[in-house]
C-alpha positions in Angstrom: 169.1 25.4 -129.7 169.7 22.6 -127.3 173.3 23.3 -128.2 173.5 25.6 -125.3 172.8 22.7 -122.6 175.3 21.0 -124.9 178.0 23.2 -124.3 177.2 24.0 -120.7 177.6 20.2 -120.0 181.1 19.9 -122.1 182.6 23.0 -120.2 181.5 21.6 -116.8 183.0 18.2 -117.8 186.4 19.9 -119.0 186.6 21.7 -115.5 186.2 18.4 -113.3 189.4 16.7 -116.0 191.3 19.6 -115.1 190.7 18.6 -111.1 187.9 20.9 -109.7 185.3 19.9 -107.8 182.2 19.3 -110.1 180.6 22.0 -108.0 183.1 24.5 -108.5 183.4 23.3 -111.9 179.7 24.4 -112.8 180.5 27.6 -111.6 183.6 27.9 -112.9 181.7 26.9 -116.3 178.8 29.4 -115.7 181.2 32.3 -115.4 183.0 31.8 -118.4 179.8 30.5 -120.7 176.3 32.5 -119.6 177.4 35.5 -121.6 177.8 33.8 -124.6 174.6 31.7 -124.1 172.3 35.1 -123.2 173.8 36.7 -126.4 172.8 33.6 -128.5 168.9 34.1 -126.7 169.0 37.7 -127.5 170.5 37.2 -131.6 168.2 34.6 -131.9 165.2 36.6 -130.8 166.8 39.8 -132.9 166.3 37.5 -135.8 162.4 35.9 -135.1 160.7 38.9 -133.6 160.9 41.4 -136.6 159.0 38.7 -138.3 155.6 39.3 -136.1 155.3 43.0 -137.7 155.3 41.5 -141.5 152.0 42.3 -143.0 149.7 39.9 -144.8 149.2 36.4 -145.1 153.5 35.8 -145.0 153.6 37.9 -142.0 150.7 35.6 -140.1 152.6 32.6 -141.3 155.8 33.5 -140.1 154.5 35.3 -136.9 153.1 31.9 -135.9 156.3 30.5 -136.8 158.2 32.9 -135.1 156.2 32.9 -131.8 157.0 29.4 -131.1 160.6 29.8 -132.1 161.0 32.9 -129.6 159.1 31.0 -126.7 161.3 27.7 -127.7 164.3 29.9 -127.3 163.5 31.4 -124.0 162.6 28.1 -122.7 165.6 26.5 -123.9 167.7 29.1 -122.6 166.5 29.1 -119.1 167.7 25.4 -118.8 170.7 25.8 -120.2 170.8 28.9 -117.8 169.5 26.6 -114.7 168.9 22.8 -114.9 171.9 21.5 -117.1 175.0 23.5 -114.6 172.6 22.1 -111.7 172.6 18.6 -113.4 175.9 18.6 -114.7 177.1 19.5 -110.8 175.4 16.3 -109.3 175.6 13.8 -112.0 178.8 14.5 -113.4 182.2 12.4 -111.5 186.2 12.8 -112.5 186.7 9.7 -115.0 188.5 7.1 -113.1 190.9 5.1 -116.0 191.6 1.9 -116.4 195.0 0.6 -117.9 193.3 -2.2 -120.0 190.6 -0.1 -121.7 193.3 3.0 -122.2 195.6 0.9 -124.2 192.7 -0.7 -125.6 191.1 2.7 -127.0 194.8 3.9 -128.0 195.6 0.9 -130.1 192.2 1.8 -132.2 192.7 5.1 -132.4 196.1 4.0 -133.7 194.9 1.7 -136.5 192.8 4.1 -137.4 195.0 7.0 -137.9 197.2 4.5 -139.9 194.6 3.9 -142.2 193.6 7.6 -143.2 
């Protein structure tokens, strides 16, 4: 579920490498992402809400269940909707590299291909 604000974050981040603004990057990212995150809110809610109309004690258990799952959902959702783009726009820079630590990283990552 908090994989949404997840993704969001990751697709902003890959927009600024590639050179945009992280403004326009956010909305770059929203374009391409917010369908995909509303149709995950709406499966999701496909799969919990059918559980409120079970009858008997299973059905009050998993309508309690599944009340907190669909408002956790929603919730979750709207931020990844809202706050992480708007988050993601102002706290979010291009990486500035540094010689020393890229050839330190790529000698590890060396060694350890090596020893696989």
């Amino acid at each position: 579920m908090v994989d949404d604000a997840i993704v969001v974050v990751e697709a902003v981040e890959r927009h600024i490498e590639d050179g945009m603004t992280p403004k326009d990057a956010a909305l770059k990212a929203m374009e391409e992402i917010s369908g995909p995150v509303v149709g995950i809110a709406l499966v999701l809610s496909a799969v919990f809400i059918p559980h409120r109309f079970i009858p008997g004690i299973t059905g009050r258990l998993l309508s309690a269940n599944s009340q907190y799952h669909c408002d956790l959902r929603a919730a979750l959702a709207f931020n990844a909707l809202s706050l992480s783009p708007a988050l993601a726009a102002l706290l979010l820079r291009p990486k500035k590299s540094s010689r020393a630590s890229e050839k330190v990283f790529d000698a590890f990552n060396r060694a350890v291909r090596t020893h696989h």
